[in-house]
VOGU-3710 file (C-alpha; in Angstrom, 3 decimals, decimal comma):
1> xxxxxxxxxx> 0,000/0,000/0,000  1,073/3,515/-0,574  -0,048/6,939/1,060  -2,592/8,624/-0,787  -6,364/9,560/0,094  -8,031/6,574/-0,835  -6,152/4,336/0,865  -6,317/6,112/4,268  -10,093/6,631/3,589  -10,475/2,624/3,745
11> xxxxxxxxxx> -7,897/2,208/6,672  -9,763/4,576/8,856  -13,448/3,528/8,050  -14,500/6,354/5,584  -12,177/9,075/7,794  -14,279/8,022/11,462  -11,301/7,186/12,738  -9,426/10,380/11,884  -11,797/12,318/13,499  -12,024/10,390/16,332
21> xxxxxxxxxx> -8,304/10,762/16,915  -8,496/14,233/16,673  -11,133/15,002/18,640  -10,854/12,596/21,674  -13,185/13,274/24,456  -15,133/15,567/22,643  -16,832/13,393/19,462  -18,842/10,464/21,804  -20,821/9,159/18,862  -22,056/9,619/15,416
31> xxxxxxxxxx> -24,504/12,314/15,030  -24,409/13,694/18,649  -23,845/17,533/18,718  -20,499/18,759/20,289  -18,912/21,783/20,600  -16,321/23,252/17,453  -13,256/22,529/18,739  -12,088/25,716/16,730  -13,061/28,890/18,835  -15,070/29,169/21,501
41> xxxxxxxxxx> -18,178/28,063/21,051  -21,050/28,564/23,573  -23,221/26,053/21,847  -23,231/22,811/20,706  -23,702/22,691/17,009  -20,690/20,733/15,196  -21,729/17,250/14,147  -20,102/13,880/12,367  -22,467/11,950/9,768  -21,988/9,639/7,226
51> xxxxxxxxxx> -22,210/11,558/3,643  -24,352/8,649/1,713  -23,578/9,751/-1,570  -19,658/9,760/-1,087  -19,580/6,564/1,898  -17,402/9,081/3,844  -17,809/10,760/7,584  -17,727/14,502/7,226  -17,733/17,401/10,112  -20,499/19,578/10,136
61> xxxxxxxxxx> -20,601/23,271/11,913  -23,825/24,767/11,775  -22,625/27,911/13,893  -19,813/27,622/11,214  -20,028/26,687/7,804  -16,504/27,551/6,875  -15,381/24,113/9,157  -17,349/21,628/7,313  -15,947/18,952/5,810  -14,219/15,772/5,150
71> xxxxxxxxxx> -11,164/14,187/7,286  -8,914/16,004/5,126  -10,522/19,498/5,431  -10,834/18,543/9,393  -6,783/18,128/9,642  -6,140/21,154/7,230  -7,766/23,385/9,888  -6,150/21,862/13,126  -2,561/22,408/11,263  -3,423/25,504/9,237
81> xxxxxxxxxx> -2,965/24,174/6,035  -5,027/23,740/2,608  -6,542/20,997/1,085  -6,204/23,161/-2,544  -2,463/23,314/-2,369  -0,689/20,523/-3,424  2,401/20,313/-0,943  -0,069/20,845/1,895  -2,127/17,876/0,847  0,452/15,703/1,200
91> xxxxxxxxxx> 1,451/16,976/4,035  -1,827/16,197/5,380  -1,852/12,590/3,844  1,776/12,192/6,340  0,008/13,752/9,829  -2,874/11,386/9,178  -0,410/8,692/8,402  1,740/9,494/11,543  -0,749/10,147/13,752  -2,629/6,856/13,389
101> xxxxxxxxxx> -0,204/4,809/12,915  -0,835/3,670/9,442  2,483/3,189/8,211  1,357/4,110/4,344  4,591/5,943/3,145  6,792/3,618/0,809  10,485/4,124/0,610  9,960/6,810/-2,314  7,438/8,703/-0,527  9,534/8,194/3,187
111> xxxxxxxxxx> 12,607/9,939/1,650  10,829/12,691/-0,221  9,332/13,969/3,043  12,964/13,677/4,801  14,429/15,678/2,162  11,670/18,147/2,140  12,091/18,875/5,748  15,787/18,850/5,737  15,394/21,352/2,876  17,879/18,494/1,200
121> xxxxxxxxxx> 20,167/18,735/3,302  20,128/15,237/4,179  23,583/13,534/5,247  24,942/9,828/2,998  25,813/8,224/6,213  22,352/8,919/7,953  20,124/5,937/8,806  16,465/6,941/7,822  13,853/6,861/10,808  12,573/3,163/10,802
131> xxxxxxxxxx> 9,303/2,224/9,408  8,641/0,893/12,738  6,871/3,182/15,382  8,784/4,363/17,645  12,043/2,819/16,857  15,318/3,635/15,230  17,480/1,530/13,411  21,236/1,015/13,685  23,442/1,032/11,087  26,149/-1,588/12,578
141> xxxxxxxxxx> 29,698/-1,450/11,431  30,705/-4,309/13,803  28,719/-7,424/14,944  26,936/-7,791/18,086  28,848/-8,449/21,114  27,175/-11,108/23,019  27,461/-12,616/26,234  26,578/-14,911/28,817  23,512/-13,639/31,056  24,650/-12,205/34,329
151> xxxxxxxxxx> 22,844/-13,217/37,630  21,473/-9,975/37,857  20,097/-9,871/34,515  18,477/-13,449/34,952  17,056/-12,095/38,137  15,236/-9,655/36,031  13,613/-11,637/33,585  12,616/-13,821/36,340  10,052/-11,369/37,917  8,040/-11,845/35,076
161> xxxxxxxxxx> 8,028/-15,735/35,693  10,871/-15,855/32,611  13,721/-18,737/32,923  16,785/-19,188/31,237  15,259/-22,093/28,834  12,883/-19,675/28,051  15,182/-16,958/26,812  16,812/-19,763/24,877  13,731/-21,053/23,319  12,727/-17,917/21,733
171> xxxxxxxxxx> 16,315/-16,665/21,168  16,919/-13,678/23,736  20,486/-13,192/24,113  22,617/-10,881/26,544  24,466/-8,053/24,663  27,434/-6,542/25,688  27,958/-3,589/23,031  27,594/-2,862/19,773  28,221/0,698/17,788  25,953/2,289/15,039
181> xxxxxxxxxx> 25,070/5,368/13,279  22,368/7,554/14,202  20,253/9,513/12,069  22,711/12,271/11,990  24,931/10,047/10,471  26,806/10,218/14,399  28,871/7,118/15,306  28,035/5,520/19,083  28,795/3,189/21,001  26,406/1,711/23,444
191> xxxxxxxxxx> 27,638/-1,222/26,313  25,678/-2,934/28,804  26,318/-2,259/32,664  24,394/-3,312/36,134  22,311/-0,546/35,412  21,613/-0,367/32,022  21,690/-3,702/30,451  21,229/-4,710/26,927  19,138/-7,714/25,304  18,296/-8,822/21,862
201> xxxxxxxxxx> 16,038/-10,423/20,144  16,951/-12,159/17,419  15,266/-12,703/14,096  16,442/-14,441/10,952  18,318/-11,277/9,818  17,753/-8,643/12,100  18,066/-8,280/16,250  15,767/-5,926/18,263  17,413/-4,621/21,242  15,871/-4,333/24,307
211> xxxxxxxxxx> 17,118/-1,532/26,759  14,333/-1,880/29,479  16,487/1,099/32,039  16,909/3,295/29,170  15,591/6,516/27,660  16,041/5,001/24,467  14,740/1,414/25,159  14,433/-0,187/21,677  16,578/-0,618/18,218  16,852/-2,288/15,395
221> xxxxxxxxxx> 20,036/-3,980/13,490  19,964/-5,897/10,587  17,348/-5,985/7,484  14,312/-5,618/9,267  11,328/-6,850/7,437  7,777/-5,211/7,636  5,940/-8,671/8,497  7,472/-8,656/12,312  6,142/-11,080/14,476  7,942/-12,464/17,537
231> xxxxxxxxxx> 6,703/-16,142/19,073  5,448/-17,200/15,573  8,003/-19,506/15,052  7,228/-21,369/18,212  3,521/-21,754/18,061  1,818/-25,601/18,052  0,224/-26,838/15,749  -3,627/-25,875/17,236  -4,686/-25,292/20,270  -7,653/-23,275/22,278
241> xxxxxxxxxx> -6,447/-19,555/23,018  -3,730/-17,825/21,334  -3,047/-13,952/23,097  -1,718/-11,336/20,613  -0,102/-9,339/23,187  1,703/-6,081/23,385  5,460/-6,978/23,425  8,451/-9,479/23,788  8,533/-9,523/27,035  4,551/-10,095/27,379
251> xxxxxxxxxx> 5,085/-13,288/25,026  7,975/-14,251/26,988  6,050/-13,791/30,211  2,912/-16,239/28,982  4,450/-19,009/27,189  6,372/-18,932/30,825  2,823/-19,125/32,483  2,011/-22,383/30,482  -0,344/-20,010/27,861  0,262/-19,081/23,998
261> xxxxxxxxxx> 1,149/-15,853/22,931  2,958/-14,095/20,232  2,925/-10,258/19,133  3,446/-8,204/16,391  6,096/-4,674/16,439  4,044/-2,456/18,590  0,242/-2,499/19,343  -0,499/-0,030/16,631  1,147/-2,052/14,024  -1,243/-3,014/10,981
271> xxxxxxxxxx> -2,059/-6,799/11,565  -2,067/-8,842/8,034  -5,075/-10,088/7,799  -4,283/-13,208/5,384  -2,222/-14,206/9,138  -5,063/-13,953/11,088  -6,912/-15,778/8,717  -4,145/-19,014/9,306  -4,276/-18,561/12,960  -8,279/-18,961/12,933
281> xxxxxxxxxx> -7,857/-22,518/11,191  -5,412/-23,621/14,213  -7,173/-22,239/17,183  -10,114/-21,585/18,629  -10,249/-18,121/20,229  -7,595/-15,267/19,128  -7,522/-12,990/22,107  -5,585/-9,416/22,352  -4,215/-8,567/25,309  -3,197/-5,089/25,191
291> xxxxxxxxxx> -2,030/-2,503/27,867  -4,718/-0,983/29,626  -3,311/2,414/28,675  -5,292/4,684/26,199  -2,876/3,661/23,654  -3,279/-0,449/24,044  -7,305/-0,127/24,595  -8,122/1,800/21,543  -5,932/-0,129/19,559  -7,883/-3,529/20,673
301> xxxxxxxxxx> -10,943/-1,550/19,986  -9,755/-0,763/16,330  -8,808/-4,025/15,529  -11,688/-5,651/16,583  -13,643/-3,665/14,205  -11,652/-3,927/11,154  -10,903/-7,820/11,676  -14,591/-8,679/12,369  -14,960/-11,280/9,959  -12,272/-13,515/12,451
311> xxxxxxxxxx> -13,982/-13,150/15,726  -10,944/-11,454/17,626  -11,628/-11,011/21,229  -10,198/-8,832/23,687  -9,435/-9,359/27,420  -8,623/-6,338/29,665  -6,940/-6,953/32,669  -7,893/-4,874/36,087  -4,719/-2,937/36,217  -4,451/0,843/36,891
321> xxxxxxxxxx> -3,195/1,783/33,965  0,177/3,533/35,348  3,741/3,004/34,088  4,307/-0,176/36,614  1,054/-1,409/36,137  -0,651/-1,567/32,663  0,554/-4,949/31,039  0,428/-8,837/31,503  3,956/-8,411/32,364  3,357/-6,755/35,053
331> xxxxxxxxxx> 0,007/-8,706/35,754  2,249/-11,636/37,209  5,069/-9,398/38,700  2,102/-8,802/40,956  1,932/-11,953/41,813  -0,717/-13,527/39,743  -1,328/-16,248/38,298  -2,135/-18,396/35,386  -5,413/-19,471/36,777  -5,874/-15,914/37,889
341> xxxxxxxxxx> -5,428/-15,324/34,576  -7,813/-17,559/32,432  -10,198/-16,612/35,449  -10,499/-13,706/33,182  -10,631/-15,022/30,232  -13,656/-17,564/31,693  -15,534/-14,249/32,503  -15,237/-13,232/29,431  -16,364/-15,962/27,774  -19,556/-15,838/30,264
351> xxxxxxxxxx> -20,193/-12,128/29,054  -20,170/-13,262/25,178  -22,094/-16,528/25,600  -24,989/-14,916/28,238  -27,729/-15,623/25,852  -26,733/-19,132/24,760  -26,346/-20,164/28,812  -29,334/-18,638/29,166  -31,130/-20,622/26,018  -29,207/-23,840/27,682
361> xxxxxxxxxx> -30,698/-23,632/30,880  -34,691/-23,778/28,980  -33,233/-26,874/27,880  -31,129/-28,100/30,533  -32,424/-31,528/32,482  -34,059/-30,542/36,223  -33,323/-33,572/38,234  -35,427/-32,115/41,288  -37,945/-30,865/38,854  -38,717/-34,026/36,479
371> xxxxxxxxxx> -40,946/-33,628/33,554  -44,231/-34,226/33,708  -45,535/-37,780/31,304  -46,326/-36,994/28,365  -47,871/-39,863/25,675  -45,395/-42,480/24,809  -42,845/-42,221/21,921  -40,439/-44,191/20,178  -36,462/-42,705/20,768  -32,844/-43,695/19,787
381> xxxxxxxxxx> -29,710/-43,094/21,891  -26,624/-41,520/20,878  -23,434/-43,464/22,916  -19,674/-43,588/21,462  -16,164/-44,194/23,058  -13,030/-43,676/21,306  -9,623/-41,718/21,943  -8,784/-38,059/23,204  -8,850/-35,811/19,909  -11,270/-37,693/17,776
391> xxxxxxxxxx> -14,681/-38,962/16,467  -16,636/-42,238/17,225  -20,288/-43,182/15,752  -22,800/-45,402/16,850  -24,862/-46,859/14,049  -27,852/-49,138/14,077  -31,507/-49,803/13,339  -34,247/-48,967/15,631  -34,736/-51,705/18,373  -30,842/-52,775/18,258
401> xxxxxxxxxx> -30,033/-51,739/21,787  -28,602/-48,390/21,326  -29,950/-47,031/24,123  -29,196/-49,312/26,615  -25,818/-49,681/25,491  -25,189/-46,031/25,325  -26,117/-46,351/29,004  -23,707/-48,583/29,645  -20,828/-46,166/28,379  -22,250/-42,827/30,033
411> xxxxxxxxxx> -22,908/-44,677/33,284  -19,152/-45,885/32,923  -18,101/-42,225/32,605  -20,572/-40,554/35,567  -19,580/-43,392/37,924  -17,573/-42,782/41,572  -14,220/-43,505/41,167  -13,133/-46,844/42,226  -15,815/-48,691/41,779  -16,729/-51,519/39,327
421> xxxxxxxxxx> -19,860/-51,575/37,325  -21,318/-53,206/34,344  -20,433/-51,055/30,852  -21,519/-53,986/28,724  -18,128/-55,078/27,078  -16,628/-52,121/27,302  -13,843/-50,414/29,139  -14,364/-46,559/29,880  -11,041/-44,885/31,102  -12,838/-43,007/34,476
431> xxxxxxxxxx> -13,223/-39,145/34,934  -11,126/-38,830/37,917  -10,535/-35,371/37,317  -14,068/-34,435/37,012  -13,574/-32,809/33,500  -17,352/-32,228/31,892  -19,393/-34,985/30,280  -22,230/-33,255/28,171  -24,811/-35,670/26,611  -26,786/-33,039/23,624
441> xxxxxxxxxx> -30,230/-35,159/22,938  -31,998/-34,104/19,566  -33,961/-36,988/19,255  -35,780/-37,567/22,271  -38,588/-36,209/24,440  -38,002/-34,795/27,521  -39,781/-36,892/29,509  -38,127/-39,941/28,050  -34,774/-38,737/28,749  -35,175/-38,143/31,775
451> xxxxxxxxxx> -36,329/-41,622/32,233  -33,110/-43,108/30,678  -30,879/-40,422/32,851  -32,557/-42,123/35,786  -31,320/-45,522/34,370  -27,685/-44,649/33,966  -27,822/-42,472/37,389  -28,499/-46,287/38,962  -26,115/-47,941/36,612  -23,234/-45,970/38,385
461> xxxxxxxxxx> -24,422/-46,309/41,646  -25,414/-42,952/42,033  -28,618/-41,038/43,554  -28,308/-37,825/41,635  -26,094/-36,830/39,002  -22,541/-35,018/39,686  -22,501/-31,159/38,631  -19,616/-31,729/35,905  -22,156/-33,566/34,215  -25,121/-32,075/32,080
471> xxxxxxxxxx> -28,217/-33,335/29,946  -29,857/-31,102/27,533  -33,411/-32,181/25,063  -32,878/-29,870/22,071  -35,883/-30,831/20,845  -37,414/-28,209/20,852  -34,469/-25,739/19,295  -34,510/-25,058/15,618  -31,738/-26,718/13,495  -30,752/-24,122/12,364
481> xxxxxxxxxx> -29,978/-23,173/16,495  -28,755/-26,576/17,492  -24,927/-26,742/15,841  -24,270/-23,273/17,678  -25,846/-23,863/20,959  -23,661/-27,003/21,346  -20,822/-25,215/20,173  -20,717/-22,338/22,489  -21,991/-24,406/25,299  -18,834/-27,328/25,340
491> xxxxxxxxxx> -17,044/-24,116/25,108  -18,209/-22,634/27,888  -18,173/-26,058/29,941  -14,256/-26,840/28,668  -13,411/-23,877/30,952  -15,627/-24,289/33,624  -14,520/-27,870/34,578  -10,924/-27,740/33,567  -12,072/-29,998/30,008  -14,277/-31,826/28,630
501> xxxxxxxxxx> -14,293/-35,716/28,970  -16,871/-36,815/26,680  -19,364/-35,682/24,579  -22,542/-37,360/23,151  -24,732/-36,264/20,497  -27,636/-38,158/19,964  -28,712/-37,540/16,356  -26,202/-35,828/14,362  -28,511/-36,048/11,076  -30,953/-33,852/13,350
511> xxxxxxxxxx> -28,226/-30,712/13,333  -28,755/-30,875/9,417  -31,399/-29,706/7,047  -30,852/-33,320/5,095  -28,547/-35,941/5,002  -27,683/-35,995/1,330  -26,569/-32,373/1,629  -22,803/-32,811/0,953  -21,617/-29,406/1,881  -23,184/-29,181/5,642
521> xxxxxxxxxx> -22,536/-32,792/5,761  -18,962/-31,809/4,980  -18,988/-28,863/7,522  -20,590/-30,536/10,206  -18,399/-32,861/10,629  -15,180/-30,787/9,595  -16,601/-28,664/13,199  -16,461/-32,004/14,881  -13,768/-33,221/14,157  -12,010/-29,926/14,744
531> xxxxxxxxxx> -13,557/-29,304/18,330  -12,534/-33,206/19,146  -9,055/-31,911/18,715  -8,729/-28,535/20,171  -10,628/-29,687/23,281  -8,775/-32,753/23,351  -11,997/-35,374/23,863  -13,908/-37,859/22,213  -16,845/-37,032/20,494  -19,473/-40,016/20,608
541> xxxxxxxxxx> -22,239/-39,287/17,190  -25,517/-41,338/16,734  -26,347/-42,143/13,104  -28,677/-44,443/11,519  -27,754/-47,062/8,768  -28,805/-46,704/5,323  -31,888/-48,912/4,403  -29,786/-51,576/2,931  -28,387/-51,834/6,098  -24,783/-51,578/4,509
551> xxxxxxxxxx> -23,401/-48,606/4,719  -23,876/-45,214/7,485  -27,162/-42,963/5,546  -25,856/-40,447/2,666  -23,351/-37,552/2,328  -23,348/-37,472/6,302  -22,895/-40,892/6,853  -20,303/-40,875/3,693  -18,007/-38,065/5,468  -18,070/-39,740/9,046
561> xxxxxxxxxx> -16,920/-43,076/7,708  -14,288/-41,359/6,061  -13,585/-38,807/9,242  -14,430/-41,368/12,379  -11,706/-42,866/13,984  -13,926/-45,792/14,950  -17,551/-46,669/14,077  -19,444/-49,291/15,975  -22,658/-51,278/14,808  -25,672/-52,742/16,588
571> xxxxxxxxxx> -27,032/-55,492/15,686  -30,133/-57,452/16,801  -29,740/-61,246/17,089  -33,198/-62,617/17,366  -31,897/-66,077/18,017  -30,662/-65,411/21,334  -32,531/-62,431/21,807  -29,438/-59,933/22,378  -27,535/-56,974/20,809  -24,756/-57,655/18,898
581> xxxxxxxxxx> -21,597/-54,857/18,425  -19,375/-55,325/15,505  -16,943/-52,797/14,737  -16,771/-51,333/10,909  -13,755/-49,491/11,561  -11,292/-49,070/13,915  -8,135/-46,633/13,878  -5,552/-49,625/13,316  -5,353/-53,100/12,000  -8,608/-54,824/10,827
591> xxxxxxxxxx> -12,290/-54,048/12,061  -12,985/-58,021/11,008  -10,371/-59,291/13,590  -12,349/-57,206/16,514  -13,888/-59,588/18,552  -18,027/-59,169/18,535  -19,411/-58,440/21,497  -23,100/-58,816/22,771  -25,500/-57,890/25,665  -28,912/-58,644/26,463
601> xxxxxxxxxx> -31,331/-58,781/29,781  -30,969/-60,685/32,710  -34,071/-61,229/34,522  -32,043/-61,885/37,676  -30,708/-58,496/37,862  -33,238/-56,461/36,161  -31,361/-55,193/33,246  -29,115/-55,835/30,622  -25,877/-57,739/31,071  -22,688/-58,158/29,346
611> xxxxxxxxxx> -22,881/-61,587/27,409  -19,299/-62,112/26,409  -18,016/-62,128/23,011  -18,998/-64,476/20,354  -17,552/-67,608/19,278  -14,575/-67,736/16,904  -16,739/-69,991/14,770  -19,202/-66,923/14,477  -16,535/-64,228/14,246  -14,998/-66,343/11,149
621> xxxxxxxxxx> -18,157/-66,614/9,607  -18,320/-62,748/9,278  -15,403/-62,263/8,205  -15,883/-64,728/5,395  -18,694/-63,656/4,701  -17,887/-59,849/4,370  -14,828/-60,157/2,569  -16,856/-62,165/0,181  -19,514/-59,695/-0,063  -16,667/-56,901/-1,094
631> xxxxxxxxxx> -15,018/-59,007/-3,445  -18,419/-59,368/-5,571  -18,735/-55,399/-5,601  -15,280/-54,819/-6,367  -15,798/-57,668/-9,499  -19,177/-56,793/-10,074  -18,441/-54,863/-13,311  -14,531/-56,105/-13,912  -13,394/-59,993/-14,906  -9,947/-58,826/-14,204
641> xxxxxxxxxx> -8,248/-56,784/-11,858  -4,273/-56,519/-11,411  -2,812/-56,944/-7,475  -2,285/-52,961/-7,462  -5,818/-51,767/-8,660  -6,964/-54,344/-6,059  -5,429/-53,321/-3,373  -6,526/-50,093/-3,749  -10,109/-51,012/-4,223  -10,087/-53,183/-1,347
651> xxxxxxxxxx> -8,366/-50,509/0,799  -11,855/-47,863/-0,975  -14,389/-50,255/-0,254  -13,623/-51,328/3,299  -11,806/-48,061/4,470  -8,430/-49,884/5,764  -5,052/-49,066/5,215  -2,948/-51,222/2,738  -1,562/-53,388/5,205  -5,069/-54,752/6,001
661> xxxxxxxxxx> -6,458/-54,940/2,940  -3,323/-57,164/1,323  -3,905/-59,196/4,600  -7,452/-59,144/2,908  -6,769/-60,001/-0,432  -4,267/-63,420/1,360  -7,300/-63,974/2,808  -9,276/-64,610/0,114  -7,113/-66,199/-1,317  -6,691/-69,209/0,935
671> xxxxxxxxxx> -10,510/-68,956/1,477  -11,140/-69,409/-2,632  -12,872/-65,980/-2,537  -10,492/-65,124/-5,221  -7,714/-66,309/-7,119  -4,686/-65,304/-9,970  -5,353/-65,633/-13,352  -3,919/-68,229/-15,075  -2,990/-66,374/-18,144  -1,400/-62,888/-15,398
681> xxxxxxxxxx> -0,112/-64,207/-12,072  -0,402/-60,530/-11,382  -3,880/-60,035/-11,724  -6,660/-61,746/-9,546  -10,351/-62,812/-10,740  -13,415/-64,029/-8,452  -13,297/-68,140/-7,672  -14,268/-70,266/-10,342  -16,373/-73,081/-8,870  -16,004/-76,719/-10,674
691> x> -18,763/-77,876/-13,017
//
């Protein structure tokens, strides 16, 4: 970008911003009469609108007419200079640009106003003013001297909660001199002492110094880039809440206090907003954390509103404000801490989700207040375990035992600690740190589910249920509501319980407007999946099989077979009258090779009962029988197929990796499923039985 008046027209919202700069305390909102801030003026009469015809903000005097105008006009007046002359202009263009921080000018434009105030007088071994506010930038003629941190100077950083392996980490070093050129083309020499000491922070090509004693706190040596942004290099991969923060030392302090943090050159820099956009994919809430000076709150204010698309938030902390007390440095020089900390950010969060809680509650499950009975209907259950940072489903026809055997699992996961209870086959790793369990019911009426709560509340052993753990009927929520209510809410309940243990949806094809909608089917799960991760929990979704009964129901079904790390089936076996789990895929090795297990009811104790796992006999039989079922698709249309293309449409039919599926293809093999062609040993053809 260069400086010229359209530019700084779109950078400062059609010129609001200029004025608001300008005129401080005395311009409170759009439209609101104030006094002229040009002579004295005994009544209110100036105004700033919104010209509709031009999309601009213009001042308006009507004790006045000579001050009206645009941003431009505005600053002409304040400096005594004229938007018709053409050296004034862009003279204005540079105030504008200077004052708010903009950082428009380009290297042409930077050295034609130098020479233009020096009169051109301007000196071959000066160093122009840095691009960056605020700083200047040395012209070395020697390397840095570096050395090795003095007690002193570790005792400093380690007020802020900063150790030695931090400094390391992000590449602080001690300095002990270094010489430059200032910008009047004067040679110095600057070295460290007990009073005065010198740090660095080193980038690829450049080092910032930090002078935290002195007048002059802050340099630059090296080819300093425009794109500064310290921490970057260190982030992870995702995680929950990344600060944008005010300085080095602010990162330095946070990643210290177990947090993630990284800042840009100053907190009036211009934030790209193609970064921003990367940061959103990898975590969850992007949070500035600015000093709570004038400076650092309007700043967060700004930047809220020009990167609204990207949800920033801000947190201000509950310091005065002075010189020893405005940042998150000096936040835990105080003596706070990290829970003090996301304490904060938790009442934040509270503030911006008050109207979801308060939706939640309407839907929330009142043990001490049950439902009252309404007429009978028919329900499904949504149950799923699998591992921290992933998604499990649940499939099966109505009248398979879902239910109870989502019981099972949830009463596994509610359940005192150190006690043993019947989770029908499975094993369910136990809550011992009391992180939330949230079961989200779309299916359901509320009186049933209470009914079933009041099964799995006896399952554990328990009389009521714990407070980490929450039921909510979203029955009667729109669709369109459900996806962000849940959302927000395991949000909300991450914080509030230190994590979340488990969730349960029952009905996922109930947060859609259809099933066989591929791009919300897509971006429903995509939100899943991504949630599962940053939260670190298992996400357990209910889905029903496609009539066939072969495969998980359409473009939903489709992307959670190809997203779930493990998806379960319930069967009914009407022989023995029990349920029947057989798993369709699992994360590693072969789903076949699972053991089946099975449940069913026990008159003796009054509900249903593990049953063991079927005989090898029976788990052969499936597997047989399944691999011969894929092996007709995969032929259905081919005579031939070579051991390559086979592989690959064994690994596409049955969703394993090609380990398993040449494990398959031996399989059968020595089963006479398949065999090689006589005329190609390298390509395989379906069994040819005997006449």
């Amino acid at each position: 970008m260069s400086l010229n008046k359209d530019t700084i027209l779109n950078l400062t919202n059609g010129g609001i911003d200029v004025f608001k700069h300008f005129l401080g305390s005395k311009f409170t909102k759009i439209e609101k009469s104030f006094k002229s801030p040009f002579y004295n003026d005994k009544k209110a009469s100036c105004y700033i609108y919104l010209d509709k015809k031009s999309r601009t903000f213009k001042f308006k005097d009507f004790g006045d007419a000579e001050y009206s105008g645009d941003c431009f006009f505005f600053v002409s007046k304040v400096f005594g200079l004229s938007c018709d002359d053409k050296e004034d202009f862009i003279r204005i263009l540079e105030i504008i640009d200077q004052e708010l921080h903009l950082n428009l000018e380009d290297k042409d434009q930077k050295l034609d106003r130098i020479l233009r105030e020096n009169k051109g007088e301007v000196k071959v071994a000066a160093q122009l003013p840095s691009i960056h506010d605020g700083f200047e930038t040395a012209q070395t003629k020697m390397p840095l001297q570096a050395k090795e941190f003095t007690p002193k100077e570790i005792a400093f950083w380690a007020q802020y909660g900063i150790s030695k392996e931090i400094l390391d980490k992000y590449h602080v070093i001690s300095i002990q001199s270094f010489s430059g050129v200032g910008k009047e083309g004067k040679e110095y020499i600057l070295e460290t002492n007990d009073t005065e000491p010198i740090f660095g922070y080193q980038g690829r090509r450049y080092t910032k110094l930090y002078r935290p004693n002195s007048k002059l706190r802050f340099l630059y040596t090296g080819e300093v880039t425009e794109n500064y942004v310290f921490g970057f290099d260190q982030l992870p991969i995702r995680g929950d809440v990344l600060f944008i923060t005010g300085g080095e030392k602010d990162v330095l302090s946070l990643v210290s206090h177990g947090l993630t943090a990284i800042c840009f050159n100053s907190e009036t820099a211009n934030i790209p907003k193609n970064m921003i956009r990367g940061l959103s994919y990898r975590f969850k809430h992007i949070t500035l954390l600015y000093d709570v000076d004038d400076t650092g709150l309007a700043a967060m204010e700004k930047l809220i509103g020009s990167l609204k698309e990207y949800q920033l938030k801000s947190l201000r902390l509950p310091l005065s404000g002075e010189k020893n007390e405005k940042d998150i440095s000096d936040f835990f020089k105080m003596g706070h801490t990290q829970d003090d900390l996301m304490m904060l950010f938790r009442e934040m969060l509270d503030q911006l989700y008050e109207d979801t809680i308060a939706v939640m509650r309407s839907c929330e499950i009142d043990f001490d207040n049950p439902p009252k009975a309404p007429e009978p209907l028919l329900t499904i259950n949504d149950v799923t375990i699998g591992t921290p940072g992933n998604l499990v489903c649940i499939a099966g026809s109505e009248g398979s035992g879902k239910t109870n055997f989502l019981g099972g699992i949830l009463s596994g996961a509610i359940k005192p600690e150190g006690i043993d209870i019947d989770t029908l086959g499975t094993t369910i790793r136990e809550n011992i740190d009391e992180q939330s369990v949230i079961l989200y019911d779309t299916e359901q009426s509320e009186f049933q589910l209470y009914k079933n709560l009041t099964y799995i509340l006896k399952r554990a052993s328990l009389s009521k249920p714990p407070a980490w753990f929450k039921a909510y009927c979203l029955v009667g929520i729109s669709r369109n509501e459900r996806m962000n209510l849940i959302l927000e809410s395991m949000d909300r309940f991450f914080y509030e319980n230190g994590g979340i243990h488990m969730v349960v949806i029952d009905g996922i094809a109930d947060l859609l407007g259809a099933v066989n909608d591929e791009e919300s089917s897509v971006k429903l799960v995509e939100e899943l999946f991504r949630m599962a991760a940053i939260y670190n929990t298992v996400i357990i979704c209910v889905l029903h099989m496609a009539p066939s009964g072969m495969k998980l129901r359409g473009h939903l079904g489709s992307e959670v077979q190809r997203k779930a790390a493990g998806i379960l089936l319930i069967e009914k076996d009407e022989n023995n009258n029990s349920s029947v789990i057989k798993a369709l895929k699992v994360r590693d090795g072969s789903p076949l090779d699972v053991p089946m297990i099975q449940f069913g009811w026990s008159k003796e104790e009054g509900r249903h009962v593990y049953l063991g796992e079927k005989s090898k006999e029976d788990s052969e039989m499936r597997k047989a029988s399944e691999l011969k079922d894929a092996a007709t698709t995969i032929f259905k249309d081919k005579h031939l197929i070579t051991n390559q293309n086979l592989i690959k449409a064994v690994m596409e039919h049955l969703d394993v990796k090609e380990r398993t599926a040449r494990a398959y293809i031996k399989y059968m093999r020595e089963h006479e499923i398949i065999e090689r062609s006589s005329g190609n040993p390298q390509e395989y053809q379906l069994f040819a039985m005997p006449f």
